[in-house]
C-alpha positions in Angstrom: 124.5 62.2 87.9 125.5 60.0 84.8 123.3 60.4 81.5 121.3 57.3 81.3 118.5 56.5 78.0 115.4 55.2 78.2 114.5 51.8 76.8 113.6 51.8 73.2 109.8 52.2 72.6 109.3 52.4 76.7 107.5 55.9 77.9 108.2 57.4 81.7 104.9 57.3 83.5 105.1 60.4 85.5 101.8 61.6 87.9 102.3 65.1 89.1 100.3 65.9 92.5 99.3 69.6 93.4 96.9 70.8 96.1 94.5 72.5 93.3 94.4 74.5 89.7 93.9 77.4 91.1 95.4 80.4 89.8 98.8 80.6 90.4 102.5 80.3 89.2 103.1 77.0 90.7 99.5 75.8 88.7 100.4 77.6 85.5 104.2 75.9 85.5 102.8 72.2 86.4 100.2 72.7 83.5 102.4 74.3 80.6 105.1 71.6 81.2 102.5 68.8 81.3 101.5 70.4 78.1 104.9 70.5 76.3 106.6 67.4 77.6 107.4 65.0 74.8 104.8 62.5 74.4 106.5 60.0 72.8 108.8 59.5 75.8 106.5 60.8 78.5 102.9 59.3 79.7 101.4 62.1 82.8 97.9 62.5 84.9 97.8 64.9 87.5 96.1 64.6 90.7 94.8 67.3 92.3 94.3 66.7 96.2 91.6 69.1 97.1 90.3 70.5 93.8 90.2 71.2 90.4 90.2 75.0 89.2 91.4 77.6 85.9 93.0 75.4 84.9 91.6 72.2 84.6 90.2 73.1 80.6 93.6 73.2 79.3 93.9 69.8 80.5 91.1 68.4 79.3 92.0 70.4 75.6 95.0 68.1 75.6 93.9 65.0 76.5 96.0 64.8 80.1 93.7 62.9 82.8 93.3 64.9 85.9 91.8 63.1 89.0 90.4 65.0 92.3 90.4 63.3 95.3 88.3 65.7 97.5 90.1 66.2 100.4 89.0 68.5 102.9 90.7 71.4 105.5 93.1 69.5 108.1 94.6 66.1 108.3 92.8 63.4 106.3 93.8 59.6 106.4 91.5 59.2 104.2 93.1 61.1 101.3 96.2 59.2 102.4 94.3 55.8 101.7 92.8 57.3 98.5 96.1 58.7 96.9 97.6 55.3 98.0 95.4 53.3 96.3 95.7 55.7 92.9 99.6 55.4 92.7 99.1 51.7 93.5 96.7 51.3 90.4 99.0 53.3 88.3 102.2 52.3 89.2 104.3 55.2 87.9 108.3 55.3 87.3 108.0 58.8 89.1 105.6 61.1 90.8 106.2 64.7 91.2 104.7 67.1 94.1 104.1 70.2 94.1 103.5 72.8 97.4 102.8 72.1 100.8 99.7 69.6 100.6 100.7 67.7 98.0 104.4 67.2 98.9 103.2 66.1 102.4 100.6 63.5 101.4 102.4 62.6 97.6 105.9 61.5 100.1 104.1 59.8 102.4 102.3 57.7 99.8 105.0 56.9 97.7 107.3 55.9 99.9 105.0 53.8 102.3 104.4 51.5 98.7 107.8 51.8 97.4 107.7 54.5 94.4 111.5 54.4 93.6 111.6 58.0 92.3 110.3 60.6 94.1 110.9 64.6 93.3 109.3 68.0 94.8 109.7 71.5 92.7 109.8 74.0 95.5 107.9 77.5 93.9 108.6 80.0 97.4 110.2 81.4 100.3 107.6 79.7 103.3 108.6 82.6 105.2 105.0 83.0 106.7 105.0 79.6 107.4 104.5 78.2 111.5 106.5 75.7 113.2 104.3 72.7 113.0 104.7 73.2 108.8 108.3 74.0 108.7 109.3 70.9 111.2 106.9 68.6 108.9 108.9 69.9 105.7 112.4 69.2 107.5 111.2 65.8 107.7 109.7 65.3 104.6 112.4 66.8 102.3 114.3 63.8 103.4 111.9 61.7 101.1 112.3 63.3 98.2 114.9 61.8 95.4 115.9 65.4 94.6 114.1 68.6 95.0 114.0 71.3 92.2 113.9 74.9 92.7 112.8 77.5 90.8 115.7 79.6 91.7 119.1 80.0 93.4 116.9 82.3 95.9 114.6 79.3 96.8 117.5 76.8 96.3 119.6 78.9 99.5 116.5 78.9 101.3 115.9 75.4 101.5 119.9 74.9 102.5 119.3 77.1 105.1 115.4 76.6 106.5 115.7 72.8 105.7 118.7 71.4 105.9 118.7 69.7 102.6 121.9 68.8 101.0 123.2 70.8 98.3 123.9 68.0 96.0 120.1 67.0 96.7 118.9 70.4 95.0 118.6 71.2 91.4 117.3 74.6 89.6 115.2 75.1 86.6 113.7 78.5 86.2 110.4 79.0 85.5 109.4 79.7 81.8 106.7 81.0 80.1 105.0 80.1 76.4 106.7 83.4 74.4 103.9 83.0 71.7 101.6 83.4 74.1 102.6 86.4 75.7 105.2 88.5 73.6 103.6 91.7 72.4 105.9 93.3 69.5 106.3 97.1 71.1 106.1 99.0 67.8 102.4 97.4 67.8 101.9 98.4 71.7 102.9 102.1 71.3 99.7 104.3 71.0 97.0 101.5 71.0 95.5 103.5 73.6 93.7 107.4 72.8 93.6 108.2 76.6 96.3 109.6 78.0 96.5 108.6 81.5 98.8 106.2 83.1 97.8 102.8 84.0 99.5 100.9 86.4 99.1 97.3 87.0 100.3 94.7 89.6 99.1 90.9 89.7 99.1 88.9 92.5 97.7 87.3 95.6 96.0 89.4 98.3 98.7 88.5 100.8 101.2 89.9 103.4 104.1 88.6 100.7 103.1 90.7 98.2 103.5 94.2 99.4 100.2 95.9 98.2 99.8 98.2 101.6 102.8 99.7 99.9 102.0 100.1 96.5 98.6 101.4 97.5 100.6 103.8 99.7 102.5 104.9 96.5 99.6 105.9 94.7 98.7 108.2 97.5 102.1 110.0 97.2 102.5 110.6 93.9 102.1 114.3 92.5 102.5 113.5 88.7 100.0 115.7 86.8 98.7 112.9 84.7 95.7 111.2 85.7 96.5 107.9 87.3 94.9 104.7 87.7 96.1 101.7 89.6 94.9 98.1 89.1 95.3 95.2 90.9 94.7 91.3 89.8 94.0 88.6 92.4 92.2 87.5 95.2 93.3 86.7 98.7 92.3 86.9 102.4 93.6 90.6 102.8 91.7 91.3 99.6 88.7 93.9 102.6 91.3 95.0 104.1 93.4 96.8 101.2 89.8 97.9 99.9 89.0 99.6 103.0 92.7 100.9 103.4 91.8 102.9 99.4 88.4 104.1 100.6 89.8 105.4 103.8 92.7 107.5 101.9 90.1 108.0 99.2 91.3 106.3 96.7 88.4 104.3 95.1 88.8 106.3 91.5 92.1 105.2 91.3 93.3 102.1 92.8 90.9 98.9 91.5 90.5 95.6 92.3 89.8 93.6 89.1 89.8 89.7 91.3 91.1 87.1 88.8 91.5 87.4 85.6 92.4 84.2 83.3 93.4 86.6 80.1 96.4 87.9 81.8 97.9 89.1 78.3 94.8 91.5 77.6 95.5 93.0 80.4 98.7 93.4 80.7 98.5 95.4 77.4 96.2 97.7 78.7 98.6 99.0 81.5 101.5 101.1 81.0 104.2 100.2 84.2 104.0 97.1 85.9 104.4 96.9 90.0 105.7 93.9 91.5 106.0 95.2 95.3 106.8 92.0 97.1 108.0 91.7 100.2 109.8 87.8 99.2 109.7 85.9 96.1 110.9 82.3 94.9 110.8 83.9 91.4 107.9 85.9 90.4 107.1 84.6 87.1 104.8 87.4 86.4 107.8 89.7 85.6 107.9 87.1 82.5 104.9 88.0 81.5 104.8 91.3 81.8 108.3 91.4 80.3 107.2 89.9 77.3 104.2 92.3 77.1 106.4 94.8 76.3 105.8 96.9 79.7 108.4 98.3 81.8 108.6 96.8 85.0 109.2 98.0 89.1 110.2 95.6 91.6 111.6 95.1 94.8 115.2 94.8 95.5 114.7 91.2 96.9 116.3 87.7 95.8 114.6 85.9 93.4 113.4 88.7 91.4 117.1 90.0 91.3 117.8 86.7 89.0 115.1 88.4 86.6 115.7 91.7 86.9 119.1 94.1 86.7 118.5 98.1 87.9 118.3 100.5 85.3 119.0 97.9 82.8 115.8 96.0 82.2 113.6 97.1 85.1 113.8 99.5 88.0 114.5 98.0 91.8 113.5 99.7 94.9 113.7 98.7 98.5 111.1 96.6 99.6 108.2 98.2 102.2 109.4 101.2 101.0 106.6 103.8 99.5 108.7 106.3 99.2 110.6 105.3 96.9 108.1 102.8 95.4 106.4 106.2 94.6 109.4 108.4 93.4 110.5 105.3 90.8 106.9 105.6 89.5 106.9 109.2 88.9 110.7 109.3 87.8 109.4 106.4 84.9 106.5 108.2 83.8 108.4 111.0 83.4 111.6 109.2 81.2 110.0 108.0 77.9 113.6 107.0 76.3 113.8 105.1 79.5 110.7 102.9 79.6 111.1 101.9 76.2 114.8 100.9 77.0 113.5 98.5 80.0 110.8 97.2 78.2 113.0 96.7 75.3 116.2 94.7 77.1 113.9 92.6 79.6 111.8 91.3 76.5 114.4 90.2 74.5 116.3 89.0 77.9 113.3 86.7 78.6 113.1 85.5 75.2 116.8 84.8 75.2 116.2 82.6 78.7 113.1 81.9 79.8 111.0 80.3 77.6 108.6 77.6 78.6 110.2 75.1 76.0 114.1 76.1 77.4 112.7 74.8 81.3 110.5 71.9 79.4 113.8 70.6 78.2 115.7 70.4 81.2 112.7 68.8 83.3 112.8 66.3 80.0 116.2 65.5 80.5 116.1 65.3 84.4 113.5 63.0 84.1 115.3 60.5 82.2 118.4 60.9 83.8 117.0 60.1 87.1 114.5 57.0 85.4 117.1 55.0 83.6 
């Protein structure tokens, strides 16, 4: 794609579309580069097709127009009508979609009125996904003007599930805001008296993310230091793992804290991170904890192997695997030296390469490539 400039004194109207604000890494990347994109070149307002959420006051902080449209569960031509109608009104140079919902109804709409440029960021592997959903996004990745993935894992993946064209595909990692997160770990060492471990995993109350096995771990370990687990996020398995604890009886030391929007308080509470997932696109959490300053476990699985290299800035471990989930844990606990030579290399590697501004830049650039 040749380098083309914008018009002098002419912005790119973009509209970004996205089921809801809920928590999430696809919500916190749509808000944070809304939030850094150049406004002198850039005009956005994001619509959200079913609801607002989290995130929704950070909008309003920095003056970006959100609009709901209040669709409900299933099918609804009326949406379809409604988000017709907005992109008709606004007329932008591009909209962007993001997840299922919105990439279904946000194609459909721009294309029926003519939209010229049309772009998805795909976030996951849809391996849990049925049929009906996967023939639906066969068709409508044909719509798109390019899709953007958030990895080389995701950008395979669509290749493969999809059928989209290589040439079709572009990747941008996920960033995060390093002010916002980095914790210096001279100033993390020995903030707490207490001397037991913490551990701490964040995520969605799925099947993907592999808690049954983390939870598992816990009960396997025979460290002598008191140990406590806990667990950010909500999710429709969220009973299930909670009876699972009480039945092992482990309700002293494995927690469920639900959401929590002050991710960096918490993740300097917690001594080792967990990131048990079964599939990722990314896992921009790692990021975050990274930059924390605590050392990190995760699964041996694509995606997070772009973040993560064994024994040099993290520990890996074969995913659905307690066993070993469980002997990592007790061999880090163990290897001071150790942890604060992960912590030390996958801070400084995400600093180096994954800042929020680094990914803002090349969405910037994208953007007016594709627009002029």
């Amino acid at each position: 794609m040749k380098i083309k400039y914008m018009r002098e004194n002419q912005k790119i109207k973009i509209i970004y579309i996205i089921p809801t604000l809920d928590i999430g890494g696809a919500e916190r990347l749509v808000i944070d580069v809304i939030k850094n994109l150049d406004q002198e070149k850039f005009t956005v307002k994001i619509i959200c097709m079913k609801k607002s959420g989290a995130w929704d006051v950070e909008l309003k902080d920095h003056g970006i127009p959100l609009i709901l449209l209040g669709q409900k569960r299933g099918i609804s031509f009326i949406s379809l009508i409604k988000l017709i109608k907005i992109l008709k009104q606004e007329h932008p140079d591009i909209v962007h979609t993001h997840l299922f919902g919105a990439d279904f109804y946000g194609s459909v709409a721009a294309r029926l009125i003519g939209i010229k440029y049309l772009v998805s960021t795909e976030h996951n592997l849809n391996y849990s996904e049925n049929a009906v959903k996967k023939i639906i996004k066969i068709f409508i990745s044909k719509l798109f003007n390019n899709i953007i993935t958030v990895s080389e894992a995701v950008k395979k993946y669509m290749i493969k599930s999809y059928y989209v064209k290589e040439k079709k595909i572009l990747v941008i990692y996920n960033g995060v805001d390093i002010n916002k997160f980095f914790q210096p770990l001279n100033k993390k060492d020995g903030v707490r008296e207490n001397k037991n471990i913490i551990i701490g995993s964040i995520g969605r109350l799925t099947k993907q993310k592999g808690f049954e096995y983390l939870i598992e771990a816990i009960n396997k370990l025979s460290v002598s230091q008191d140990i406590e687990c806990l667990i950010v996020g909500e999710g429709e398995l969220k009973t299930l793992f909670q009876e699972k604890v009480k039945k092992i009886g482990l309700e002293n030391k494995i927690k469920f804290l639900g959401l929590q929007k002050d991710i960096k308080f918490f993740l300097n509470k917690i001594d080792i991170f967990i990131l048990p997932s079964l599939w990722e696109g990314f896992g921009i959490v790692l990021l975050e904890a990274g930059l924390a300053g605590v050392p990190v476990i995760a699964s041996k699985i694509d995606g997070i192997t772009e973040i993560i290299e064994d024994n040099k800035d993290g520990l890996l471990v074969k995913p659905a695997d307690s066993n070993e989930l469980a002997q990592k844990i007790e061999y880090l606990i163990k290897q001071k030296e150790l942890k604060n030579k992960l912590a030390i290399n996958l801070q400084t590697k995400i600093k180096n390469n994954f800042s929020i501004q680094k990914t803002v830049v090349q969405y910037e650039q994208y953007y007016i490539n594709l627009n002029k």
